[in-house]
C-alpha positions in Angstrom: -33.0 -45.5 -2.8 -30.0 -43.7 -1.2 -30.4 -39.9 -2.9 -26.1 -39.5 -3.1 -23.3 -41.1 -3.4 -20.2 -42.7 -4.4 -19.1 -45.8 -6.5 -15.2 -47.5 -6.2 -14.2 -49.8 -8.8 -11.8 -52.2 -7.2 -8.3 -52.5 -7.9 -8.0 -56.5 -9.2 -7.5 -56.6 -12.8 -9.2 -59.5 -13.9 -11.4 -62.9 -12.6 -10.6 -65.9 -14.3 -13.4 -68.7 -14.4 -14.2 -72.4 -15.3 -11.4 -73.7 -16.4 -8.5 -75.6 -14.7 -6.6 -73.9 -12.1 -3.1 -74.7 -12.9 -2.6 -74.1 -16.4 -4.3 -70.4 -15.6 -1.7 -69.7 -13.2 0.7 -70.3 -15.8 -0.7 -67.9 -17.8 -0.7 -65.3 -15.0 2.6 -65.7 -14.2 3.9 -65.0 -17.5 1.4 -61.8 -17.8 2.6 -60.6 -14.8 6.4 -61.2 -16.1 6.9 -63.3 -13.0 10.2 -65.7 -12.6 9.9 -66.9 -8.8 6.5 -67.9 -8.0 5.8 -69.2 -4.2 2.8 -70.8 -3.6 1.1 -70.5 -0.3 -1.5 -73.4 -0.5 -3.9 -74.9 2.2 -2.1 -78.2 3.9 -4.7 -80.4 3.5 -4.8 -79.5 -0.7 -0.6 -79.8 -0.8 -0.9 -83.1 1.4 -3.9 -85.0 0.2 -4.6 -84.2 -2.8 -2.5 -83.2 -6.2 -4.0 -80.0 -6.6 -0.6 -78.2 -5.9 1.4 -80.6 -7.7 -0.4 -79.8 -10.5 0.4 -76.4 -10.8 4.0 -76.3 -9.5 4.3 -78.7 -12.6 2.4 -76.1 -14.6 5.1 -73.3 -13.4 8.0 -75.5 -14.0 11.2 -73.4 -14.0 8.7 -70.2 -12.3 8.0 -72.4 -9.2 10.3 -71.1 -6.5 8.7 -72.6 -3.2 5.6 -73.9 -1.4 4.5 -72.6 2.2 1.6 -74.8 3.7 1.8 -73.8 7.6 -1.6 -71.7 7.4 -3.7 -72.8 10.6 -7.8 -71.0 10.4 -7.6 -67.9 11.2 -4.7 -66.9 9.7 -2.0 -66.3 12.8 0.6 -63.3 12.6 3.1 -66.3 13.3 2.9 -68.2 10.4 2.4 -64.8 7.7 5.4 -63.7 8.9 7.0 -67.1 8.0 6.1 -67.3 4.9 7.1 -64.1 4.0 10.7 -64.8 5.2 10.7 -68.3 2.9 9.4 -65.7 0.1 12.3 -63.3 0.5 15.0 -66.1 0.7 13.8 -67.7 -2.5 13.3 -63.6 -4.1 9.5 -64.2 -5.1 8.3 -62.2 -7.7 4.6 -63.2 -7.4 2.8 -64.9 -4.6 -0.2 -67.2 -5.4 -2.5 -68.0 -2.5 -4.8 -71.6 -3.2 -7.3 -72.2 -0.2 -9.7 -71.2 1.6 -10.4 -67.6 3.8 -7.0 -68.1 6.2 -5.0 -69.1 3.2 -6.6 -65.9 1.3 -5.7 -63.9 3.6 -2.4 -65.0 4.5 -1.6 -64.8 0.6 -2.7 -60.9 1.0 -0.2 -60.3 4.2 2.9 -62.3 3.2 3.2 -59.6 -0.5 3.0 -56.8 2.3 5.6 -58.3 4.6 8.1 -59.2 2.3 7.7 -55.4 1.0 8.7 -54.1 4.0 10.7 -57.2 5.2 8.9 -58.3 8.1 10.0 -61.8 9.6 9.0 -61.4 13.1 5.6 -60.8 14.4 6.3 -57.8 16.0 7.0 -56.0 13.1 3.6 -55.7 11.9 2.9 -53.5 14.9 1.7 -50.2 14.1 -0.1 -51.2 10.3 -3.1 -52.6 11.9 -6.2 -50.2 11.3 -7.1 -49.4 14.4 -10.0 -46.7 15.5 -8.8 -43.5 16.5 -10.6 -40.1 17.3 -11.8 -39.1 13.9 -12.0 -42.8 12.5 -9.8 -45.4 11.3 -5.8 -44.8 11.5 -4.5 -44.5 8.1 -1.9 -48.0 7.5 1.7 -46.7 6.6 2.1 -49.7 4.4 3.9 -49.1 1.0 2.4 -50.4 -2.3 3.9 -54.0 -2.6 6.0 -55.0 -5.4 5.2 -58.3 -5.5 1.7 -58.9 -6.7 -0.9 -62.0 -5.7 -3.2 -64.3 -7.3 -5.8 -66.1 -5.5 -7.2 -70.0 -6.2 -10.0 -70.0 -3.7 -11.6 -73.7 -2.5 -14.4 -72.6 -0.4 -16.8 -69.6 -0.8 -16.4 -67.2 1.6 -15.5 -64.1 -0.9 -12.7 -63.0 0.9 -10.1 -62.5 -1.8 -12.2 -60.1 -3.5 -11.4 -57.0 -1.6 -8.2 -55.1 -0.6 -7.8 -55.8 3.2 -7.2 -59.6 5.6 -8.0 -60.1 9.0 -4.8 -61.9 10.7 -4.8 -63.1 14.5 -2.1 -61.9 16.8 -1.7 -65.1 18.1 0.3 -64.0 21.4 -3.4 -62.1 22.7 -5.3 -64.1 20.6 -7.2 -61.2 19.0 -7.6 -60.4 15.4 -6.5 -57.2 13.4 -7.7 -55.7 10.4 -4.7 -54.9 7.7 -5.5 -52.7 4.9 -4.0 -51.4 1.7 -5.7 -50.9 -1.8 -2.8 -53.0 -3.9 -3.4 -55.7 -1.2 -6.3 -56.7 -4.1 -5.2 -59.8 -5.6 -4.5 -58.5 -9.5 -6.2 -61.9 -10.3 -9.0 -64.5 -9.4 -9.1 -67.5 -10.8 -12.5 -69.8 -10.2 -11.6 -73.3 -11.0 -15.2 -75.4 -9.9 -13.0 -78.8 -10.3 -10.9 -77.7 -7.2 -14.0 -76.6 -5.2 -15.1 -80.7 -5.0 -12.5 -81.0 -2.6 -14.0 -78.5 -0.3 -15.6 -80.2 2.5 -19.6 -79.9 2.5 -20.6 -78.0 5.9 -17.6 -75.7 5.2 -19.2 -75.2 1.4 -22.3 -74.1 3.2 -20.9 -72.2 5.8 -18.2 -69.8 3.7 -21.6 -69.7 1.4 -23.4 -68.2 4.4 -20.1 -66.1 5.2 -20.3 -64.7 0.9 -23.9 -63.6 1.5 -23.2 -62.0 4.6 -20.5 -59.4 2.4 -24.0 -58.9 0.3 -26.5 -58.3 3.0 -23.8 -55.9 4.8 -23.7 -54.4 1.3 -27.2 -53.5 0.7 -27.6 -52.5 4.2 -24.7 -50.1 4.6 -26.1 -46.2 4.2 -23.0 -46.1 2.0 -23.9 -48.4 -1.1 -25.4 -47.6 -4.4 -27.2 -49.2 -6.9 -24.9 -50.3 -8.9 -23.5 -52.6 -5.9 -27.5 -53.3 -4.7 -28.0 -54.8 -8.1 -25.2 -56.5 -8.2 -25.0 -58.3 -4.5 -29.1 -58.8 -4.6 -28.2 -61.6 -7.7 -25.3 -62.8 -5.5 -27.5 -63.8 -2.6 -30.3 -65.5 -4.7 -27.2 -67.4 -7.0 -26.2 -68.7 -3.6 -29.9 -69.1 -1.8 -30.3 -71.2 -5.0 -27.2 -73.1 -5.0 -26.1 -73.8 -1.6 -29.9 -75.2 -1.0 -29.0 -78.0 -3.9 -25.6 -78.6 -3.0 -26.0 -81.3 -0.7 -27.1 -83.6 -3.8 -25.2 -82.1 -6.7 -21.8 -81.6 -4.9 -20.4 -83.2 -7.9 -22.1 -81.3 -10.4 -19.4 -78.8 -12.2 -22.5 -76.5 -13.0 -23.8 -76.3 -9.6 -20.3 -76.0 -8.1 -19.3 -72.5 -10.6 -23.0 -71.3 -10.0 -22.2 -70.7 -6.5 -18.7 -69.1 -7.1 -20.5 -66.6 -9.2 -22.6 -66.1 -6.6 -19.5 -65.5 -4.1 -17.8 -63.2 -6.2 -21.3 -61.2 -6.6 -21.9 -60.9 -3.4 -18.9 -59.6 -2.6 -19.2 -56.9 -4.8 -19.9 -53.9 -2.1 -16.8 -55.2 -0.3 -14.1 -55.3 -3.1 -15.9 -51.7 -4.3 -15.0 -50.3 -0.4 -19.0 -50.2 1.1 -18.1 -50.7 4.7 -19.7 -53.6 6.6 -21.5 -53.4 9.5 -22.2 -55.5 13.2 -22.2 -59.3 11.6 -18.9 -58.7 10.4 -17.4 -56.8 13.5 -19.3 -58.8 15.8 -17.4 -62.1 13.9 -13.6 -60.8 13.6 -14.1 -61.0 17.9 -15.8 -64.0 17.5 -13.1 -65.8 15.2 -9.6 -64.3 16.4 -10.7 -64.4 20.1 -13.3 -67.0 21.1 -11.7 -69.4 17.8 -15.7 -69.8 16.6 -14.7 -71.2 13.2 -15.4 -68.2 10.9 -17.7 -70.1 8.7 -20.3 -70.7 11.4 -19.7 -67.0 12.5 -22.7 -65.5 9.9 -25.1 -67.9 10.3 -25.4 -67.6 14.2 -25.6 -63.6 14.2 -26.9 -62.5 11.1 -30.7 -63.3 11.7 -30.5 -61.5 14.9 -27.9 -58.8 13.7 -30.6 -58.3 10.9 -33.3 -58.1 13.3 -31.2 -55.6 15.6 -30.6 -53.1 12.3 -34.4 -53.5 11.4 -35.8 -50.3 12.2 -32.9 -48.3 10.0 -33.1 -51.1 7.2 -36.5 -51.9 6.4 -35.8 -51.3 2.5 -32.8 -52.8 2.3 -34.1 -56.0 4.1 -37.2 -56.5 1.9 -34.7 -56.3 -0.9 -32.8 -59.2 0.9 -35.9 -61.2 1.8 -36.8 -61.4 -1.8 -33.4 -62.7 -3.4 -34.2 -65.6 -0.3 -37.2 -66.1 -2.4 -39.3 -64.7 1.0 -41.4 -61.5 -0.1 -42.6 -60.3 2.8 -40.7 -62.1 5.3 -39.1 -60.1 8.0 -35.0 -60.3 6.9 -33.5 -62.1 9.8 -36.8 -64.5 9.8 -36.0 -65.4 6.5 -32.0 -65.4 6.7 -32.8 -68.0 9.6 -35.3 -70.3 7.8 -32.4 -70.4 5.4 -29.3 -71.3 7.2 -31.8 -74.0 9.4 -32.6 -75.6 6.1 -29.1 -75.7 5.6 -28.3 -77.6 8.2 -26.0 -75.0 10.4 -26.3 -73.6 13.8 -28.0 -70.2 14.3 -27.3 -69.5 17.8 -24.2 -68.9 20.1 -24.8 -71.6 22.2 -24.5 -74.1 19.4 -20.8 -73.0 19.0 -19.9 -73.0 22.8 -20.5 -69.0 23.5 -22.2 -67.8 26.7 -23.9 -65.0 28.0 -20.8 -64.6 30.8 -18.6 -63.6 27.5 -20.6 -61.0 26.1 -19.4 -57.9 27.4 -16.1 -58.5 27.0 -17.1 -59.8 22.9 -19.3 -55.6 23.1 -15.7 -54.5 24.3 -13.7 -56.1 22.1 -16.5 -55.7 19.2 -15.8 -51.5 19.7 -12.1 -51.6 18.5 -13.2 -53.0 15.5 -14.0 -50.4 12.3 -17.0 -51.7 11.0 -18.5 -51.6 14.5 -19.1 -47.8 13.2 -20.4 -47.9 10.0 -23.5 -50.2 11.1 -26.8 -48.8 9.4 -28.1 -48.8 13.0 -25.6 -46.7 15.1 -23.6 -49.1 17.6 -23.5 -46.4 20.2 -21.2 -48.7 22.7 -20.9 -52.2 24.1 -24.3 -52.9 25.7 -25.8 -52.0 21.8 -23.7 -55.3 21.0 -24.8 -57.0 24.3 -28.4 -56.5 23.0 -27.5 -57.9 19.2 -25.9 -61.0 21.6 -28.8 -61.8 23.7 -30.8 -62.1 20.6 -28.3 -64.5 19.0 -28.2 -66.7 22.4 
């Protein structure tokens, strides 16, 4: 039990859940006195399904535009794009339906049209980048226009204030932060999630416990978020474990996005992250590992790396995985295997010739310093990377 310490209540006004998507963005628009809506949707939703018909109906005279051009990992390229169709059609309110890139994308295009960036350069200089003394402060202003978020999969991602987006000229990924970069609301409709393809279910399930198990491992939780995240993880131990016979079960389907939006609770409340998520923006934005598969090939041995300075914190972890007395990364393992994803670099094509650049790379980013075990520099990551081989 951490002796002191500090709890942030996250800026999002409200989570919206179990009932149908479209007529709640409706109701969102209005609240939020919004007249031009753009929608910034996943493709494969817009083009195959009528998801986003549905609610542009919903909107009627509100609906001002659709922008489907988000590609995984969420490319500077195409945020920037959508932000220019946003400030030609004057939207008011952005809603972002999708998965993690989408989520994302949704959180940069209301920062972009605030400052009226339509070329990818101009996003130079907000990035957070580590400096001496920590992270450099982002000079982004508070946007006017708000967002609301429709996720499909599970990864958690829209419940915290900041977005990864690729520089896709260097292919490497940034971190962009501001606290009104929250969406001001979630809404958690478990008819849309059927559409969600099943290893990509189970993997942005795996990539919702990792914001957990980064939670209650981070010397800067408390136990407000502890509680919280430990139900999270066994809501999803539980759920993703049936989901492979009861896709189609409604029940099944919102149990898991409650157990999304609970792990995610240290993240949205600010408790920094630690190596699994540093270690996977390089992984994603660099080496185009698919960032659903990024969690369950280095957590177990990211876990097993930060054992010595997380012994409490993993038992906690090993018993919402319904392990008592497992070592954590043993029993994070046994889970993911049973699940049916890979747990080791090799299995998604990277080799021990790329790890020092990945411990290079893996040092620029900021949660490479708030790991319970001190990352001291890149052969510490080499080390986590040999054990995830």
């Amino acid at each position: 039990m951490r002796d002191i310490g500090i709890h942030n209540f996250p800026t999002m006004q409200r989570v919206v859940y179990g009932r149908p998507c479209a007529e709640v963005v409706r109701e969102e628009a209005e609240r939020l006195k919004a007249e031009r809506v753009l929608l910034v949707v996943s493709r494969t939703l817009n083009t195959t399904t009528d998801e986003i018909e549905k609610i542009r109906q919903a909107l009627g005279e509100k609906y001002a535009a659709t922008f489907d051009g988000v590609a995984q990992h969420t490319n500077r390229s195409e945020v920037v794009a959508a932000a220019a169709l946003g400030l030609e059609v004057k939207a008011d309110l952005v809603v972002a339906v999708g998965g993690g890139s989408v989520v994302d994308a949704g959180k940069m295009v209301i920062m972009c049209m605030e400052h009226g960036i339509t070329e990818p350069d101009g996003l130079n200089g907000f990035e957070i980048l580590m400096v001496e003394g920590g992270p450099r402060p982002s000079p982004f202003r508070t946007p006017k226009a708000p967002l609301v978020v429709v996720p499909s999969t599970l990864s958690g991602g829209e419940y915290n204030a900041g977005c990864l987006v690729t520089d896709d000229r260097h292919n490497h990924k940034h971190t962009f932060f501001h606290p009104m970069m929250m969406p001001r609301s979630i809404i958690l409709d478990p008819d849309l999630a059927r559409h969600c393809p099943m290893q990509l279910w189970l993997g942005s399930g795996t990539r919702a416990m990792d914001h957990g198990i980064e939670a209650i491992s981070s010397t800067r939780g408390n136990p407000l978020v502890d509680a919280v995240v430990a139900r999270g993880l066994r809501l999803l131990h539980d759920g993703l474990l049936k989901s492979e016979d009861g896709i189609e079960d409604l029940e099944l389907r919102r149990e898991c996005q409650f157990g999304s939006w609970l792990s995610a609770y240290g993240l949205q409340s600010r408790v920094p992250m630690g190596a699994s998520h540093a270690i996977g923006h390089v992984l994603g934005g660099t080496y185009h590992v698919p960032h659903f598969l990024c969690t369950p090939v280095m957590m177990p041995s990211v876990m097993r790396w930060n054992a010595p300075a997380a012994r409490e914190a993993q038992a906690q972890i090993a018993e919402a995985l319904r392990a008592p007395g497992q070592e954590g990364g043993d029993a994070f393992e046994a889970f993911v295997t049973k699940l049916g994803l890979p747990t080791r670099l090799s299995a998604v094509g990277v080799g021990p010739d790329q790890f020092q650049r990945i411990g290079e790379l893996t040092m620029t980013e900021t949660f490479s310093r708030t790991n319970p075990r001190p990352i001291r520099g890149p052969a510490d990551v080499v080390e986590i990377l040999e054990l995830a081989a």
